[in-house]
N, C-alpha and C positions, 0 to 999 in steps of 0.2 A: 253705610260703608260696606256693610255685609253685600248687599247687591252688589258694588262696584269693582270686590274682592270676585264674587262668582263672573260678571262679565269680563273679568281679565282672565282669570283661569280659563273662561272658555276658548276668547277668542286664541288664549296661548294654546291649547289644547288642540284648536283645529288649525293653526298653522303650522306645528310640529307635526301634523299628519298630514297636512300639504307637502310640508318641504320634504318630507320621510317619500311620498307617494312620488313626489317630483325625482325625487334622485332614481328612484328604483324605474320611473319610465325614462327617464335618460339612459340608464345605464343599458335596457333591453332597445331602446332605438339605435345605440353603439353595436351591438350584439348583429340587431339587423342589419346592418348597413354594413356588418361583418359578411353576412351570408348574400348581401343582393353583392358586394365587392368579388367573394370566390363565385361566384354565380356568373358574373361576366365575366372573371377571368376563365373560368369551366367551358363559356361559350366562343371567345375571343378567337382567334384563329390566327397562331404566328406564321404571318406574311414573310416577315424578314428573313428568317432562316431556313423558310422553305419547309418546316418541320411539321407535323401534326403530331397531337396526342394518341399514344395509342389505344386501343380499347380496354387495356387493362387499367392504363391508370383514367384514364378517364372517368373507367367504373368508380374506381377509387373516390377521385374527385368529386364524382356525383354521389358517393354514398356519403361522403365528410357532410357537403354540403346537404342530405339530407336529413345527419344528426345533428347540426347546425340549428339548422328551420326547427326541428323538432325543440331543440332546448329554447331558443327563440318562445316558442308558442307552447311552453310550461309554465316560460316567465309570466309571458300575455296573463292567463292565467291564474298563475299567483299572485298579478297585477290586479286582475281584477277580485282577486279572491280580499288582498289586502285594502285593495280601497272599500268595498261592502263592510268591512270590518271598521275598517276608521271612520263612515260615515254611520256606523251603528252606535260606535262608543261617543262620536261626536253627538250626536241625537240624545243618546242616554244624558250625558252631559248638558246638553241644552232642558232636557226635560228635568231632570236635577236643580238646577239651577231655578227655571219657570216654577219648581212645587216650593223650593225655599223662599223663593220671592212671592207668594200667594201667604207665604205662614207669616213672612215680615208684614205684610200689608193686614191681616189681622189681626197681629201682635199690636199694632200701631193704629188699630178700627179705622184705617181707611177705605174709604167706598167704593167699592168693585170698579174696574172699569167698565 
């Protein structure tokens, strides 16, 4: 039973750091698709009222959009900073698990696989 205790903690272990990983890359794919959205609108070119942007805000626009991108690819980032981390603790956890199940299989002199 001890085994079937540690294969559920695992497998619950690495899906809360699925689902945890999953939210956080949706939420920086919203982020992007924030900055390619002001991106075309930065390039877009209003036809209808004859108007252009001027240089100044334009600059503007293009600086937003390059603090944008920038926080964008902090996330990336911290994305990939968090999942190295949740497949470390996931690993720990399965090697955990692997050393308690070698001491039960002892405990019980069953024959190595």
């Amino acid at each position: 039973t001890k085994l079937i205790l540690l294969d559920s903690l695992l497998q619950e272990t690495m899906e809360e750091a699925a689902a945890e990983l999953d939210t956080k890359f949706q939420d920086t794919e919203r982020r992007l698709d924030t900055v390619a959205w002001k991106v075309d609108q930065l390039v877009k070119v209003d036809t209808e009222g004859g108007e252009s942007l001027s240089a100044a805000k334009l600059l503007q626009n293009l600086q937003e959009v390059k603090k944008d991108f920038s926080t964008v690819v902090k996330e990336v980032e911290q994305l990939k900073a968090d999942q190295q981390t949740a497949m470390a603790a996931i690993l720990q956890e399965f090697q955990t698990a692997m050393g308690t199940a070698e001491q039960l299989k002892g405990r019980l002199d069953l024959p190595p696989e």
